[in-house]
GUVONU-934398 format. One record per residue (C-alpha): residue in three letters; x, y, z. Coordinates in steps of 0.25 Angstrom, whole numbers, plus 2048, in hexadecimal, padded with zeros to 3 digits. Each point is the difference from the previous one (the first is absolute). Layout:
BEGIN
res, px, py, pz
ALA, X, Y, Z
...
END
This chain:
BEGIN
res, px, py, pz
UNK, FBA, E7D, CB1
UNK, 7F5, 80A, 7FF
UNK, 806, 806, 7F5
UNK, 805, 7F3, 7F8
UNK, 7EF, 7FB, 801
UNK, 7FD, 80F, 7FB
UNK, 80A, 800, 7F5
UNK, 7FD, 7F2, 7FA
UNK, 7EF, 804, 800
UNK, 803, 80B, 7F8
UNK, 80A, 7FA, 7F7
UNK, 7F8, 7F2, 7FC
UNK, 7F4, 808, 7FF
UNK, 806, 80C, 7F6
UNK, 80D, 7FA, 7FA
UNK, 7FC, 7F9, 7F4
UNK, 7F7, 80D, 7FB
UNK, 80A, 80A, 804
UNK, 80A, 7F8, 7F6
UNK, 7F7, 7FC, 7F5
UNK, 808, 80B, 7F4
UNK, 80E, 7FC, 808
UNK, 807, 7F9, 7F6
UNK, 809, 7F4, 806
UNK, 7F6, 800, 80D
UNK, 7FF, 7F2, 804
UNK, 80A, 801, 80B
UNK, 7FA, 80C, 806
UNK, 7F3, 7F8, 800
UNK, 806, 7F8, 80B
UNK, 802, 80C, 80B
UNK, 7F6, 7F9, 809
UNK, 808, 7F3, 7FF
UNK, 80B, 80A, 806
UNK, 7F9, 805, 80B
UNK, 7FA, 7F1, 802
UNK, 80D, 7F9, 802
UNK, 805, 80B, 80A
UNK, 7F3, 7FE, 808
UNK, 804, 7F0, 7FE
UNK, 80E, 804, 806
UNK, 7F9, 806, 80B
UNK, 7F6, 7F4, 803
UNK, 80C, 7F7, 7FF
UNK, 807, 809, 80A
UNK, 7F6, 803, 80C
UNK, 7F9, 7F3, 7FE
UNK, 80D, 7F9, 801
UNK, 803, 808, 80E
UNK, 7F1, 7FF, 804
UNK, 7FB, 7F4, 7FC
UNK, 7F4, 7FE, 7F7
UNK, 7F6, 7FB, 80C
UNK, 7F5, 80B, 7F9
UNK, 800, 7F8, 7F4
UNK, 7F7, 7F4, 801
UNK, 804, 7F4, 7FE
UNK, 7F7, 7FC, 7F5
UNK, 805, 808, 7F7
UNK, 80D, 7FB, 802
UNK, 7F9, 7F3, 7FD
UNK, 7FA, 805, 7F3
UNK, 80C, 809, 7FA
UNK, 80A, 7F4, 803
UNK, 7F7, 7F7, 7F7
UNK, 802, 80A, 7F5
UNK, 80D, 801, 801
UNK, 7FF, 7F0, 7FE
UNK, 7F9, 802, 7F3
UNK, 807, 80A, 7FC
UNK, 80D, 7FA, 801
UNK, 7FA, 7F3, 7F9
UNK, 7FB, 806, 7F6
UNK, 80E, 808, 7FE
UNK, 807, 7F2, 7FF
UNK, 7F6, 7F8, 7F8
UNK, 7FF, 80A, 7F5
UNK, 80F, 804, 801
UNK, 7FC, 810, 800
UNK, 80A, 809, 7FB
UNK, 806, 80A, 80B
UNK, 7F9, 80B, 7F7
UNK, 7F1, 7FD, 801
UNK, 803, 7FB, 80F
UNK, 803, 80F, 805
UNK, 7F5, 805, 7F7
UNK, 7F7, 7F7, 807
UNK, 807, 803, 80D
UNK, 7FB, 80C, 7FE
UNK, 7F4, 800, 7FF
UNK, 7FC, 7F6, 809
UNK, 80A, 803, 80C
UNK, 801, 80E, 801
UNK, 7F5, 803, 809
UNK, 804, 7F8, 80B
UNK, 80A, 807, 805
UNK, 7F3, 80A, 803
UNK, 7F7, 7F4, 805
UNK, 809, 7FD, 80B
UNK, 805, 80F, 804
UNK, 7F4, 803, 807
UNK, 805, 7F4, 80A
UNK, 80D, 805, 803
UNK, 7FC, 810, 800
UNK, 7F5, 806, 807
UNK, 7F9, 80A, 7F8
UNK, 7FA, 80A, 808
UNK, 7F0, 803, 7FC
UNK, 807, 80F, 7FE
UNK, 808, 7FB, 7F6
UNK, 7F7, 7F5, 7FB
UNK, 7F6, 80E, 7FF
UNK, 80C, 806, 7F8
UNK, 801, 7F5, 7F5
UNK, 7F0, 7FF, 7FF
UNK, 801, 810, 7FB
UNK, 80C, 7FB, 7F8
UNK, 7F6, 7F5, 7F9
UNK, 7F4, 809, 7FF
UNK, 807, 80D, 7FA
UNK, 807, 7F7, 7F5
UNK, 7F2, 7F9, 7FF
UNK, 7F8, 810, 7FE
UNK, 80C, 802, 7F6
UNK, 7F9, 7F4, 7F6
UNK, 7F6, 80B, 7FE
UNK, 806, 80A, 7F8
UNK, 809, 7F6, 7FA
UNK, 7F4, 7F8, 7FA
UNK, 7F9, 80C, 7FC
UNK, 80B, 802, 7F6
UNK, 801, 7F5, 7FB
UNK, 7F3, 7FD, 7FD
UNK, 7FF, 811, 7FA
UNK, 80B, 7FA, 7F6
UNK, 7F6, 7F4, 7FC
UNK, 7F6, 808, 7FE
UNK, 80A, 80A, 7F6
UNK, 803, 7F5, 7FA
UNK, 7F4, 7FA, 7FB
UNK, 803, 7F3, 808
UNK, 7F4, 7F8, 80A
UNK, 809, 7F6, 807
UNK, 803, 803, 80F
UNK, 80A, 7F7, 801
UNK, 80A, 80E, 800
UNK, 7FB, 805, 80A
UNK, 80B, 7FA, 80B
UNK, 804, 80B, 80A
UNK, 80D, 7FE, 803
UNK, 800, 7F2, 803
UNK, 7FF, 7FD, 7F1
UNK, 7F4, 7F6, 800
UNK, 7F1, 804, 800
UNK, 7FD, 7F2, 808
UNK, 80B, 803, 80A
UNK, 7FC, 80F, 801
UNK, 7F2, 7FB, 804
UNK, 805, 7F5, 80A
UNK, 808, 809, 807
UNK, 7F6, 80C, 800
UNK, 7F4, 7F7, 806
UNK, 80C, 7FB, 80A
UNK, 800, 80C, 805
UNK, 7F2, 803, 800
UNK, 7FF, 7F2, 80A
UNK, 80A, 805, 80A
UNK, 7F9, 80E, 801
UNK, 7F4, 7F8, 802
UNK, 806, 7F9, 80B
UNK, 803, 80C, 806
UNK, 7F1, 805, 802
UNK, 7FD, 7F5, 806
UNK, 807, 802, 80A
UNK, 7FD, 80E, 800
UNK, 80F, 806, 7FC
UNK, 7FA, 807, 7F4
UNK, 7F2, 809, 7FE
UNK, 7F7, 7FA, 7F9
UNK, 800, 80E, 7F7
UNK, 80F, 7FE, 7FD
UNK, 7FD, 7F1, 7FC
UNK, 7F8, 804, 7F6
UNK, 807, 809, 7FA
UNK, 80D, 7F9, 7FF
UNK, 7F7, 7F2, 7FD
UNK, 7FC, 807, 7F1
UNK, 80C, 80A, 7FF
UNK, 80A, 7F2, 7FF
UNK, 7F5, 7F6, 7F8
UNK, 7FE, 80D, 7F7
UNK, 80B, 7F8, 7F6
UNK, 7FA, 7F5, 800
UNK, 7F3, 806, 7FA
UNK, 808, 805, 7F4
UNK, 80A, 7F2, 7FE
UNK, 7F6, 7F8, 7FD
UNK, 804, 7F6, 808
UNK, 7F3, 7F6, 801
UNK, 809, 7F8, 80C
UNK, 7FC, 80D, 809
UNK, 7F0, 7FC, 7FE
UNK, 805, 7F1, 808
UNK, 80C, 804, 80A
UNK, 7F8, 80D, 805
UNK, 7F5, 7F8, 806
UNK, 809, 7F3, 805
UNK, 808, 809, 804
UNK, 7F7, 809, 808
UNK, 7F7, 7F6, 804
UNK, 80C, 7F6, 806
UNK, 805, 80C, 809
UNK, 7F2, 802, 804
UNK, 7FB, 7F2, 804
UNK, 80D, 7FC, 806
UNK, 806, 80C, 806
UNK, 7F2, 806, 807
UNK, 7FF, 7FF, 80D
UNK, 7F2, 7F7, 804
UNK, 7F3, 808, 800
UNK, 808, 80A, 7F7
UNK, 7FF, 7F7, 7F3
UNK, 7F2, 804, 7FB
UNK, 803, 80E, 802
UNK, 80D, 801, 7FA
UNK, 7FB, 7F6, 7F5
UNK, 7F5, 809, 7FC
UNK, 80A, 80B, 7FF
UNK, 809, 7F8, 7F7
UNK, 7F5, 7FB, 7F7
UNK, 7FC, 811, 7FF
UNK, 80D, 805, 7FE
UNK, 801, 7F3, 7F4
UNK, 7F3, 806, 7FA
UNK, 805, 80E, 802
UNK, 80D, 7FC, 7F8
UNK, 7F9, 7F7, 7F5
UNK, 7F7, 80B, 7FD
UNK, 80D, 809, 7FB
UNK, 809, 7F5, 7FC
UNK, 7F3, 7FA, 7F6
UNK, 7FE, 80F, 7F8
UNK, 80E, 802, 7FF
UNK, 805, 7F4, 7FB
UNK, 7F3, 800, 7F5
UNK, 806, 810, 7FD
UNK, 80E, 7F9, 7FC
UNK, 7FB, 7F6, 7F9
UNK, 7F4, 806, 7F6
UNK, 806, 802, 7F5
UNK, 80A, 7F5, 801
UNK, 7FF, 7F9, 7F2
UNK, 808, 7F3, 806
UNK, 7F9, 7F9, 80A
UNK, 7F2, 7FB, 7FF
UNK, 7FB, 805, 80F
UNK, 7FD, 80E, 802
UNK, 7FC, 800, 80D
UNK, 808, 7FB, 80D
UNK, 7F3, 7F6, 805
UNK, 7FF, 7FA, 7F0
UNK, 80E, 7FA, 802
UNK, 7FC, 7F9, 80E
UNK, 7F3, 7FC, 7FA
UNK, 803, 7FC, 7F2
UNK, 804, 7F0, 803
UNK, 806, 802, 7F1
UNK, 80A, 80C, 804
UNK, 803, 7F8, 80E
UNK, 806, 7F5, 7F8
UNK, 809, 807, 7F7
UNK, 806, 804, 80C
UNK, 802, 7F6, 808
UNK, 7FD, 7F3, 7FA
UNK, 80B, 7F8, 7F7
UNK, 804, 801, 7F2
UNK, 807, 7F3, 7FE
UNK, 80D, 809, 7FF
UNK, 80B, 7F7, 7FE
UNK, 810, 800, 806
UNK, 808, 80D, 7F8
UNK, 7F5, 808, 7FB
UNK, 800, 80E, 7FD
UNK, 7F1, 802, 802
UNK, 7FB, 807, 80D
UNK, 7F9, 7F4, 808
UNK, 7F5, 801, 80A
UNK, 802, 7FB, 80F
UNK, 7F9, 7F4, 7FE
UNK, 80E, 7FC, 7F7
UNK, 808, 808, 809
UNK, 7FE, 7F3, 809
UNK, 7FC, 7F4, 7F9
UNK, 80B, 800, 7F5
UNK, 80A, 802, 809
UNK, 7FB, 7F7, 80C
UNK, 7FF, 7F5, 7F4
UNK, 80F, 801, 7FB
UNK, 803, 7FF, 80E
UNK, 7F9, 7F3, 803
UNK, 808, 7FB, 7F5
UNK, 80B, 7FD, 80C
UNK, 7FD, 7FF, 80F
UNK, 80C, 806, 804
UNK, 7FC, 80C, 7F8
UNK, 7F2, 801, 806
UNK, 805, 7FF, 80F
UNK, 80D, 80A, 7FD
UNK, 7FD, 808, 7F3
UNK, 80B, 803, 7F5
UNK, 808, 808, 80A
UNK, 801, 80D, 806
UNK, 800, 80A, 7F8
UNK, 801, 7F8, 7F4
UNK, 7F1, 801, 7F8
UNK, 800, 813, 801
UNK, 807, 80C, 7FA
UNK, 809, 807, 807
UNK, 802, 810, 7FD
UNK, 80F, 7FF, 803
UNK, 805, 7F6, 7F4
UNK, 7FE, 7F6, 7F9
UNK, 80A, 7F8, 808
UNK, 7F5, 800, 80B
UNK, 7F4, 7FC, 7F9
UNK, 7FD, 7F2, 801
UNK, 801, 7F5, 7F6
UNK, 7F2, 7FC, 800
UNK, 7FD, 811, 7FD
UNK, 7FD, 7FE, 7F1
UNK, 7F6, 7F3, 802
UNK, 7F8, 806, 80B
UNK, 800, 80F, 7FB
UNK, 7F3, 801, 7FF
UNK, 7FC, 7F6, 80C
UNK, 807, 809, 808
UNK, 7F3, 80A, 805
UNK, 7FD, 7FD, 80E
UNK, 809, 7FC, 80B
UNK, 7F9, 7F2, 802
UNK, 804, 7FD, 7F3
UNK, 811, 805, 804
UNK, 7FE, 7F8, 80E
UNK, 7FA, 7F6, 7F7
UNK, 80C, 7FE, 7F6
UNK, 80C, 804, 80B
UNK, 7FF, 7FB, 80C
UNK, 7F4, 7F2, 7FD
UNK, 7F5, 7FE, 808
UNK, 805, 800, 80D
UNK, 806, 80C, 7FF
UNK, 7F3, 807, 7FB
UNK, 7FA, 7FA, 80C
UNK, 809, 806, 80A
UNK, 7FE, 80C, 7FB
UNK, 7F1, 7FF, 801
UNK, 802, 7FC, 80F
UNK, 808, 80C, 802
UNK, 7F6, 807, 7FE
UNK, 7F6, 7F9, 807
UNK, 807, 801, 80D
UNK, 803, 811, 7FD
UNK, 7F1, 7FF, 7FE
UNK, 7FD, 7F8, 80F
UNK, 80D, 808, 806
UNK, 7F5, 80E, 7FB
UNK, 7F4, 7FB, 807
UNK, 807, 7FA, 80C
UNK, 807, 812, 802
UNK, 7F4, 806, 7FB
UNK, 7F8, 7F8, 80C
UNK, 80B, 802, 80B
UNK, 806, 80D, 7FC
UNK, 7F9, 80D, 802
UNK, 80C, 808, 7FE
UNK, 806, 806, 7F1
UNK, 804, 7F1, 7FA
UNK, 7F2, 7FC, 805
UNK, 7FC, 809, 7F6
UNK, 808, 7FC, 7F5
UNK, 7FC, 7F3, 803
UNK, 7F2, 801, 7FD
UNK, 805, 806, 7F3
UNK, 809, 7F7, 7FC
UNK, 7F6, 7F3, 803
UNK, 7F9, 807, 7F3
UNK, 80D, 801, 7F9
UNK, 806, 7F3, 802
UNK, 7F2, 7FB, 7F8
UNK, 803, 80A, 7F5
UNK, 80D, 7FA, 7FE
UNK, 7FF, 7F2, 801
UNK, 7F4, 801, 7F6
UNK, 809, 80A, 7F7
UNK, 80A, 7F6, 7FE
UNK, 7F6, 7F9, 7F5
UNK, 7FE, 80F, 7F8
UNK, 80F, 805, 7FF
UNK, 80F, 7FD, 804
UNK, 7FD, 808, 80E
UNK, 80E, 7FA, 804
UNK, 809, 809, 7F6
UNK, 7FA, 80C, 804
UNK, 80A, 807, 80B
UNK, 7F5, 80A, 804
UNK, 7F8, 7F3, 804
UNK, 808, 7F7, 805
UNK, 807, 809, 80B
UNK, 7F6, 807, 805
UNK, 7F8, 7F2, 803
UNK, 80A, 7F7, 805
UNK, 805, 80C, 809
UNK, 7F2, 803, 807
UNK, 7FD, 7F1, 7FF
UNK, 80D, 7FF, 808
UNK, 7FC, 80C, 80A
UNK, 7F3, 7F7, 803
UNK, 806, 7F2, 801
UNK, 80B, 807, 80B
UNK, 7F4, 806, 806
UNK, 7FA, 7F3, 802
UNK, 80B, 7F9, 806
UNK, 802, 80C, 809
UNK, 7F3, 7FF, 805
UNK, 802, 7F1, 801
UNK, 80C, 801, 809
UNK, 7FA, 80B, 808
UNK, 7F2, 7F7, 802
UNK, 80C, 7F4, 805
UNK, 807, 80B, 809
UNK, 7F4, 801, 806
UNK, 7FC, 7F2, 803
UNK, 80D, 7FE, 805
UNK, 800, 80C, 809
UNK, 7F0, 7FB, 806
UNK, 805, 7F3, 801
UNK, 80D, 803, 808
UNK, 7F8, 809, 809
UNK, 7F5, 7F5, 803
UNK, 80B, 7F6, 804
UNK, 806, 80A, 809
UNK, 7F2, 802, 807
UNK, 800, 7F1, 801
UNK, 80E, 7FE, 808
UNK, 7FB, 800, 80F
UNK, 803, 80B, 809
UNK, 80C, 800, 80A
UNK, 802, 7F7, 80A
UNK, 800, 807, 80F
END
């Protein structure tokens, strides 16, 4: 199984790079869903044979009210069997690694395994950045939006790389890492987002570093390791600030030269975020303020679409063929930024909801292990508190949800925590049961002579 977890990292987070020049490359594309249905086998398998008692029982709850919407919306919009695996796709295929941590007991040896996994593919971003923003720079373009690693989105590269950042940070404070190698890895993997350009980094940075702080440090730690993560935010600003201005001096495009002008100029801020009064099928870019309005509009139009969406799948583009892209694609195409706006339009306002209390209880499961659990996933824990906030808030700035590299690395670690809980949990009951058994044997009077 070891191997499988190992295999499907590596692939989600290179394959799409390592195929870009491949001419009829969609189906290699979906290697990780390879090595995820094998892993779904397996769950099905062991699960089946063991039980599921590791997985708590609101998630049950909350994945089998998806499955509700999902289905309803399926039905009321009579989605084509095309778009319907394209979206099963992208919304299924990491649960097979949220509930394997349930059935299969990493040990923290192998869990140390994969970490080095994460973190080498992470280090790798460097040079690959580099390039590719050297090849900018030859030719005469400003624009940092090339400069993807191998996850083929600047946004997404910056998401994952702070990601990592957050579990390392978790594990100094539990003392698993020197506060020496912390630094040094802390700027060596946000060096690409110095050189992106990506202005989110100036926002899920400090959420993220200042969530993991407040919630995942222990009491009478907080001020010192809060002081510590405001330094280390200065520290990084004070490189990420002169960079940025570097890129961008000479850019004859955009009227802010300077990172700070864009944050303080109330003008700039509203070209980027604010509506446009873009309307249904244009082939303008619009802003995020459009991306949610026009759509959440057309939907209140009918309240069976606003509770269910237009169907799975059936509103985004899908890399294997137009017979899996949705019928509502070409009205939404440029709608379609953010994954708010895809839960939006697929699966309606409850099953944008779920999805939000999903995450909500991966965040409480984080700071329930991170406060019981000294061990390795005590340390993950505390990271992934942090994490968790990142991606929740990430869902309003970029379709997080498409991106493999994303997706299966949180939901696998977010079902390593939410196992960890309820193995704690039954543990604590194993307990009271255990002290409550012994107290009513002391209880029964002695023999009778």
């Amino acid at each position: 199984m070891q191997f499988l977890v190992i295999m499907l990292i590596c692939t989600a987070s290179t394959v799409e790079y390592l195929t870009t020049d491949l001419s009829h490359a969609g189906w290699f594309k979906v290697i990780p869903e390879g090595f995820s249905v094998m892993i779904a086998a397996a769950v099905i398998f062991i699960g089946m044979r063991k039980g599921f008692a590791e997985v708590a029982a609101k998630y049950w709850v909350v994945f089998g009210a998806l499955l509700v919407v999902i289905l309803c919306g399926i039905a009321t919009n009579s989605v084509g069997p095309g778009p319907t695996l394209a979206g099963m796709r992208f919304y299924l295929r990491p649960m097979p690694l949220f509930l394997l941590p349930a059935v299969f007991r990493f040990t923290d040896k192998q869990l140390a395994q994969q970490f080095k996994v994460i973190l080498w593919i992470a280090l790798a971003q460097i040079p690959v950045a580099a390039y590719q923003r050297y090849v900018i720079w030859s030719q005469g373009r400003f624009s940092g939006d090339d400069v993807r690693g191998t996850v083929m989105d600047s946004g997404v590269l910056s998401i994952l790389l702070i990601c990592c950042t957050l579990v390392l940070l978790g594990f100094l404070m539990q003392k698993r890492i020197s506060r020496t190698r912390f630094f040094l890895l802390f700027f060596a993997l946000l060096l690409p987002t110095t050189i992106n350009e990506t202005k989110a980094t100036v926002v899920l940075l400090p959420l993220g570093i200042l969530t993991t702080i407040v919630a995942g440090s222990a009491r009478g730690q907080r001020i010192k390791v809060f002081s510590l993560g405001v330094a280390l935010l200065a520290t990084f600003g004070a490189v990420m600030v002169p960079i940025y201005d570097l890129t961008q001096a000479n850019n004859p495009y955009r009227n802010e030269r300077h990172l700070l002008d864009f944050f303080t100029n109330q003008q700039e801020m509203s070209r980027y975020v604010q509506a446009r009064d873009a309307g249904l099928g244009t082939t303008e870019q619009v802003r995020r303020g459009d991306a949610i309005m026009v759509p959440l509009q057309y939907l209140a139009r009918d309240p069976v679409h606003l509770a269910f969406g237009l169907g799975f799948g059936n509103a985004t583009h899908s890399n294997l063929g137009e017979a899996f892209t949705g019928d509502y694609y070409q009205l939404f195409e440029k709608f379609v930024i953010t994954s708010f706006t895809v839960f939006l339009l697929e699966i309606g306002i409850l099953g944008t909801t779920l999805a939000f209390v999903l995450y909500w209880m991966i965040f409480s499961d984080a700071i329930a292990v991170a406060r019981l659990d000294s061990q390795m996933k005590g340390s993950l824990a505390i990271g992934w508190i942090g994490v968790t906030a990142i991606m929740t808030v990430s869902t309003f700035y970029t379709t997080i949800h498409t991106y493999s590299c994303l997706t299966y690395l949180f939901w696998y670690f977010a079902g390593t925590i939410a196992a960890r809980r309820m193995q704690l949990q039954l543990a604590a009951q194993k307990e009271r049961s255990a002290a409550r058994s012994m107290k009513a044997m002391q209880a029964l009077p002695g023999p009778l002579v």
